[in-house]
N, CA, C and O of each residue as an XYZ file, in Angstrom:
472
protein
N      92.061     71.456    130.234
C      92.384     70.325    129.397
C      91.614     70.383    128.081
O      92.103     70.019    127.011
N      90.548     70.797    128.205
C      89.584     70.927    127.048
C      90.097     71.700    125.922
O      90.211     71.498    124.713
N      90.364     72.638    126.712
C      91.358     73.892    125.797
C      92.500     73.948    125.053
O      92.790     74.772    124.185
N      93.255     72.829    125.531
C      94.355     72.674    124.828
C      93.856     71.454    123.823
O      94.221     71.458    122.647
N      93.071     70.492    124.308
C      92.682     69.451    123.283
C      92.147     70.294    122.119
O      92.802     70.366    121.079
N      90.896     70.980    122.270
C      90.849     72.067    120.906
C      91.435     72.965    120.449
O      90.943     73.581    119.504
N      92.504     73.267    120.911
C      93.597     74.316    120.097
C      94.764     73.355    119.426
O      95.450     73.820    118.515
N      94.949     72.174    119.836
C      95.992     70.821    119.033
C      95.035     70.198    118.156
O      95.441     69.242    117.496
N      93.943     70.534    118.040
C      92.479     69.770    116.947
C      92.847     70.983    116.174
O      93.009     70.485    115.060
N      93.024     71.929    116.075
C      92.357     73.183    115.425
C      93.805     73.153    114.513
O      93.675     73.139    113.289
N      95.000     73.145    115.015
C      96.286     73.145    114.821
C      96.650     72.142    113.664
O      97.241     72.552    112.665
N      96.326     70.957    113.797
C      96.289     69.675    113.088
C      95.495     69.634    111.790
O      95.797     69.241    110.663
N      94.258     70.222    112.358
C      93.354     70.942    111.022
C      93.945     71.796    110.147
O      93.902     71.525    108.947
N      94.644     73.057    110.637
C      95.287     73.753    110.112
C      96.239     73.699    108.910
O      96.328     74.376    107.886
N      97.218     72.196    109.616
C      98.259     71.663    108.827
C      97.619     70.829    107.776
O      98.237     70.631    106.730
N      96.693     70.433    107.919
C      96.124     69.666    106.849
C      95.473     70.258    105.493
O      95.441     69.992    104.292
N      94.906     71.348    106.522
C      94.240     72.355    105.169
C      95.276     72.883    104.531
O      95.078     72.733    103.325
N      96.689     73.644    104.812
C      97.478     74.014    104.051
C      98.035     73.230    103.495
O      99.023     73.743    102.970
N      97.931     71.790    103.217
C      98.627     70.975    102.453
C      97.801     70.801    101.056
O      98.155     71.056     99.905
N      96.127     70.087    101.748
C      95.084     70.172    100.807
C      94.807     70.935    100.009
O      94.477     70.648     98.858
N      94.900     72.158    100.523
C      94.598     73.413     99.974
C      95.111     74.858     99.342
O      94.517     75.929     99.218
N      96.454     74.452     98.993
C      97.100     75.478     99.183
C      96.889     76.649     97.902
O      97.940     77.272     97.753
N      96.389     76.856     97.464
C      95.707     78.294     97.039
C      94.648     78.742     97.772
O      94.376     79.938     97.673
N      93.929     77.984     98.551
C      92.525     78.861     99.136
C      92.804     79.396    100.790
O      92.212     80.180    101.532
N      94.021     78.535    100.927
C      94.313     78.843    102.806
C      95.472     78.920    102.708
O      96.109     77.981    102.230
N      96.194     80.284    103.216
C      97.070     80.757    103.532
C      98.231     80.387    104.427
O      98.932     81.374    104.206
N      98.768     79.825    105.087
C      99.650     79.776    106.622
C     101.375     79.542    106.406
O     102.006     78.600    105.927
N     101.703     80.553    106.858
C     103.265     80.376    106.657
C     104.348     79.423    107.117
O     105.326     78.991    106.508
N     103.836     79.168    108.584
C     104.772     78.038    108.973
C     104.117     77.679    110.392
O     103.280     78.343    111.003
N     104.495     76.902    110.629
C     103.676     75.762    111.998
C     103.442     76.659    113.089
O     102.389     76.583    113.722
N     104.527     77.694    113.434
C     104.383     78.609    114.260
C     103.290     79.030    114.218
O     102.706     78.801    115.278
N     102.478     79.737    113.244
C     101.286     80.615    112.868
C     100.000     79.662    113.090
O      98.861     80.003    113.409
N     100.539     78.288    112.815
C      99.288     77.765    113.146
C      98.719     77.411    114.332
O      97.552     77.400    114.724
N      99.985     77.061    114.934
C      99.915     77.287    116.920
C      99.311     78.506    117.164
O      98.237     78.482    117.765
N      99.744     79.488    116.848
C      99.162     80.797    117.437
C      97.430     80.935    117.093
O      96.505     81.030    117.899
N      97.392     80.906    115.566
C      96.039     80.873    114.992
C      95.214     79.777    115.746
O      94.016     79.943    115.515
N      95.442     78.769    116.527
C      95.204     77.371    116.841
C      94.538     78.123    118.368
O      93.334     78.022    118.605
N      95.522     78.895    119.367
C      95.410     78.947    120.273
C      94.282     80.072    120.187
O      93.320     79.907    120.937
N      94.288     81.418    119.199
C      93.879     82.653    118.985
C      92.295     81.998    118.907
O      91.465     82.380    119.732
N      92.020     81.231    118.116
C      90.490     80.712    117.841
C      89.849     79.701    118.695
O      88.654     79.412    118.755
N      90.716     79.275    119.262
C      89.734     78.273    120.959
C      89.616     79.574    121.634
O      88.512     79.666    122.169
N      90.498     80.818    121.836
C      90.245     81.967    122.823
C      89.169     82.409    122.278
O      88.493     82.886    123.188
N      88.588     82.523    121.203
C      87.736     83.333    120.142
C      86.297     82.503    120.642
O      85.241     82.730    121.232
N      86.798     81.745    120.189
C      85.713     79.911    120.287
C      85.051     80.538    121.778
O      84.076     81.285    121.705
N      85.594     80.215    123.003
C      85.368     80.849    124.294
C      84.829     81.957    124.665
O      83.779     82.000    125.306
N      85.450     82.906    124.325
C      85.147     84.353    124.699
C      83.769     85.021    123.593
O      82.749     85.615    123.942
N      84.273     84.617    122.089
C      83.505     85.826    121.194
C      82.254     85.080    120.753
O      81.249     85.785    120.662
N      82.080     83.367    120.368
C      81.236     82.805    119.902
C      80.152     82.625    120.681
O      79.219     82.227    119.984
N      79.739     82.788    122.272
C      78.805     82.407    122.642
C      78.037     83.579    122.124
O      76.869     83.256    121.910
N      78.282     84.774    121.860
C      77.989     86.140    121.848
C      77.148     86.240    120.826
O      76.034     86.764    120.780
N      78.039     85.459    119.656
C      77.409     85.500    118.118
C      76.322     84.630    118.070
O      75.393     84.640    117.262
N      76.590     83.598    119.355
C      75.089     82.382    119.307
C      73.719     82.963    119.645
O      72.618     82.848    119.105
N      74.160     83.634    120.732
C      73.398     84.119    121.012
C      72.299     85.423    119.978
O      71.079     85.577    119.916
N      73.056     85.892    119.542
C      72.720     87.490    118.571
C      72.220     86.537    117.601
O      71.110     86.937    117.252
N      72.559     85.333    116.932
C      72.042     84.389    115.525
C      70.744     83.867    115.922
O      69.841     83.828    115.086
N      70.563     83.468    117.089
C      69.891     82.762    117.885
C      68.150     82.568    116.577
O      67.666     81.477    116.275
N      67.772     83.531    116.235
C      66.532     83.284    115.153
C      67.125     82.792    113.860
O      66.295     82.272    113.115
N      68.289     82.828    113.441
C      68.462     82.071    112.034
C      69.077     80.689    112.430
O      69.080     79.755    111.628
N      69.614     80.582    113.731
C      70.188     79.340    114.310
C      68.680     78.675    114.197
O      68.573     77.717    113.432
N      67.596     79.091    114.860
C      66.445     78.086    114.617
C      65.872     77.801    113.108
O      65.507     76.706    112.681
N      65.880     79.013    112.423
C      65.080     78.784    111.388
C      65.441     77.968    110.384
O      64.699     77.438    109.557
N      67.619     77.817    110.572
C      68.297     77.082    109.272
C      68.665     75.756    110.015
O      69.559     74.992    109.649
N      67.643     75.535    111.399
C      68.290     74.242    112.266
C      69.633     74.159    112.247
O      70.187     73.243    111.639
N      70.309     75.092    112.901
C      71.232     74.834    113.127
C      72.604     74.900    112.559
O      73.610     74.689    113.236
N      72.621     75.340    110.695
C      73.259     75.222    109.707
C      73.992     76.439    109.946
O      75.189     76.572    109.692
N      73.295     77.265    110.409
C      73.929     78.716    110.524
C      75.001     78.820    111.402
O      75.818     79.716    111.188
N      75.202     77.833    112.658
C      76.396     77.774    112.947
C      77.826     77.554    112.032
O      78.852     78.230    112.106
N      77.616     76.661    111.354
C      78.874     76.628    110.280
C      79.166     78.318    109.580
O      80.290     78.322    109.076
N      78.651     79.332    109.467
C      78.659     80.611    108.818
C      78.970     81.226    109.726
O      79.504     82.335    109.702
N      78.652     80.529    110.748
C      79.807     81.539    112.581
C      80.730     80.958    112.307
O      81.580     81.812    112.056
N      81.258     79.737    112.150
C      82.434     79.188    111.913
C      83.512     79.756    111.551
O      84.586     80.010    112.097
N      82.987     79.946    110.380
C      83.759     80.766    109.148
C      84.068     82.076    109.355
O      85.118     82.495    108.867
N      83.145     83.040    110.178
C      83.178     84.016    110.708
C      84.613     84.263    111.719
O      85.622     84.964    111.638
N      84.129     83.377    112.580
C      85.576     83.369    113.538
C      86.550     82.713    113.017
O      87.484     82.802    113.814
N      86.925     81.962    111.915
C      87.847     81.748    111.118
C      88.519     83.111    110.546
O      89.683     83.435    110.785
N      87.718     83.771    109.849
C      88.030     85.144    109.247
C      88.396     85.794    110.801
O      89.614     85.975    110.795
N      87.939     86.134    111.867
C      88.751     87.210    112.602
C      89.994     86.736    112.876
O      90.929     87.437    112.488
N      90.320     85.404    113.627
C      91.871     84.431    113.610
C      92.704     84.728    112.417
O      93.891     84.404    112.376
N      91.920     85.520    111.160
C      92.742     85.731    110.264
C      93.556     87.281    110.598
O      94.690     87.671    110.321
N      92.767     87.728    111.092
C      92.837     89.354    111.365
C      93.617     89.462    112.124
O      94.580     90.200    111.911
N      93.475     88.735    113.335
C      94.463     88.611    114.559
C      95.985     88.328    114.210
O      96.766     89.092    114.777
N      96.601     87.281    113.303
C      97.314     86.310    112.896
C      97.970     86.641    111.675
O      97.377     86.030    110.786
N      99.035     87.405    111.132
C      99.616     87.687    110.592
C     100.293     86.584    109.652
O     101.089     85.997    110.385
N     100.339     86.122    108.582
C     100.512     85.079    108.392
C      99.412     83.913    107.847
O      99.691     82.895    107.214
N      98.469     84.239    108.158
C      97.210     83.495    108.381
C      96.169     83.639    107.873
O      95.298     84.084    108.620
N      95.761     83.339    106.385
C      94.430     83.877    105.928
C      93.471     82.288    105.018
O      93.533     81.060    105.067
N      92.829     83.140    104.423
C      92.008     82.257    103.491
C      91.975     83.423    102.038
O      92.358     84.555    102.334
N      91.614     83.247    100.754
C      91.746     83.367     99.896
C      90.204     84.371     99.706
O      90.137     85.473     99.160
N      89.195     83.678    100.267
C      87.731     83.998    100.098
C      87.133     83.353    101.499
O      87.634     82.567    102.302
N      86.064     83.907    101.460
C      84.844     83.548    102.913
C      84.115     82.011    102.267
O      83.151     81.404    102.735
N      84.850     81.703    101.195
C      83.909     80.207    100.773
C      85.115     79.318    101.103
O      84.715     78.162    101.243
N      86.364     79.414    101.271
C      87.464     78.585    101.509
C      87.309     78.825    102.991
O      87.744     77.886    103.658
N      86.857     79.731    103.620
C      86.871     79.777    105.289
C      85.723     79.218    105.661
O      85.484     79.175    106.867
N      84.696     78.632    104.645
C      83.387     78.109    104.845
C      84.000     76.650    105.279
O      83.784     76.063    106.339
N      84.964     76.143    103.994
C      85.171     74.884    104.105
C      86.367     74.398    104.920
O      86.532     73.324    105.499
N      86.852     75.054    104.856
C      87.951     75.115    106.709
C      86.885     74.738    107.712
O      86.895     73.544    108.011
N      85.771     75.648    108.424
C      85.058     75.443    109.289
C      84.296     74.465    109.382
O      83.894     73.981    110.441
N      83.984     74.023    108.067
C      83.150     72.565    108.038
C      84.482     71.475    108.581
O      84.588     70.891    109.660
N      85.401     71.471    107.394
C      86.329     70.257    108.314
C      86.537     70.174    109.729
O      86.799     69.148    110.358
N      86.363     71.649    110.303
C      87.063     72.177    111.711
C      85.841     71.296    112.409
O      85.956     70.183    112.920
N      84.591     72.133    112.285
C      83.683     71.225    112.475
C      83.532     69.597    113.088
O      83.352     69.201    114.239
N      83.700     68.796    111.688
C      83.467     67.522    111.777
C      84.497     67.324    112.552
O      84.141     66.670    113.533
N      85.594     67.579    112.573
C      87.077     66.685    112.829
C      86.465     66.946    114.938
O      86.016     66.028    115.624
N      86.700     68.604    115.490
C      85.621     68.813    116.599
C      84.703     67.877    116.965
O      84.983     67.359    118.046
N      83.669     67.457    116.432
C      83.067     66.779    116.506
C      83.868     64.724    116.909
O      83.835     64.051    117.939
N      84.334     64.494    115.804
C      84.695     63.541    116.261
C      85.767     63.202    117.532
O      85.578     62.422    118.466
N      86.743     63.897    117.307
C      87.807     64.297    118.766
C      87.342     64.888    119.830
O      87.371     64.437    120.975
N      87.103     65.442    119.637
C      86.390     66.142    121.506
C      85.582     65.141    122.084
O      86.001     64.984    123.231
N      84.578     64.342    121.851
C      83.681     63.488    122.393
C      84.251     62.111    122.792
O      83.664     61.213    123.395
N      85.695     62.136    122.265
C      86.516     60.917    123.015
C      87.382     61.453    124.024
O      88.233     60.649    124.405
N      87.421     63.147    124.835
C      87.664     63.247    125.977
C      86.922     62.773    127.223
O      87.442     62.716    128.337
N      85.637     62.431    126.935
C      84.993     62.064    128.451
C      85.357     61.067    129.092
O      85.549     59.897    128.759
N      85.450     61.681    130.174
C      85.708     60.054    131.523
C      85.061     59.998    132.398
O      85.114     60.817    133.316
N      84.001     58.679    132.338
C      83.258     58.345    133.216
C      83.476     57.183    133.758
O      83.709     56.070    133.285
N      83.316     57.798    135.360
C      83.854     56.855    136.362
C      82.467     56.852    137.023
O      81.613     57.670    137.367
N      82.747     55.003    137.031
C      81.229     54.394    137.658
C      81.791     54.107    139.457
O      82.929     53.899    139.878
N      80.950     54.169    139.935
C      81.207     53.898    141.392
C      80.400     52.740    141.954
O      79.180     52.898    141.915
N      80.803     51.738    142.409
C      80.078     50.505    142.465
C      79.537     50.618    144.310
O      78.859     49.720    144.810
């Protein structure tokens, strides 16, 4: 469930940035962004704990900031993967990942369900 909630966050993001943005982010049609959507929660999963891990001394030293520059990172490979699908420069995939970011941030944390037991 998690997975699909962040690949329809990522998707939505997507459509927004190519509206906002359209010289710095690339995307051809809704299709690409589903795919790119689904390609980067798999990425998100599989490739990012990897990079957390390997950052792990600039993750402490920039508190944390340095995650947004993984962001962007796995933004750029979803580009590679995804035909159709780019950014212009690594500073327009900066600011993709920040929105991706915040928007993450606010949506995901209204999946929890806690059930009290009396």
């Amino acid at each position: 469930m998690r997975f699909l909630m962040q690949a329809a966050i990522n998707m939505a993001v997507f459509l927004a940035c190519a509206l906002l943005f359209p010289t710095g982010f690339m995307m051809n049609n809704m299709m690409v962004a589903a795919v790119a959507a689904v390609i980067l929660a798999l990425l998100n999963q599989l490739v990012k704990p990897m990079l957390l891990i390997l950052s792990l001394p600039l993750l402490v030293f920039s508190l944390g900031s340095f995650s947004l520059v993984i962001n962007a990172v796995m933004l750029e490979m979803t580009a590679l993967f995804v035909p159709g699908f780019g950014f212009a420069s690594f500073w327009w995939a900066l600011v993709v990942a920040l929105l991706l970011t915040l928007c993450n941030l606010i949506f995901m944390d209204q999946t929890n369900i806690h059930i009290r037991r009396q």
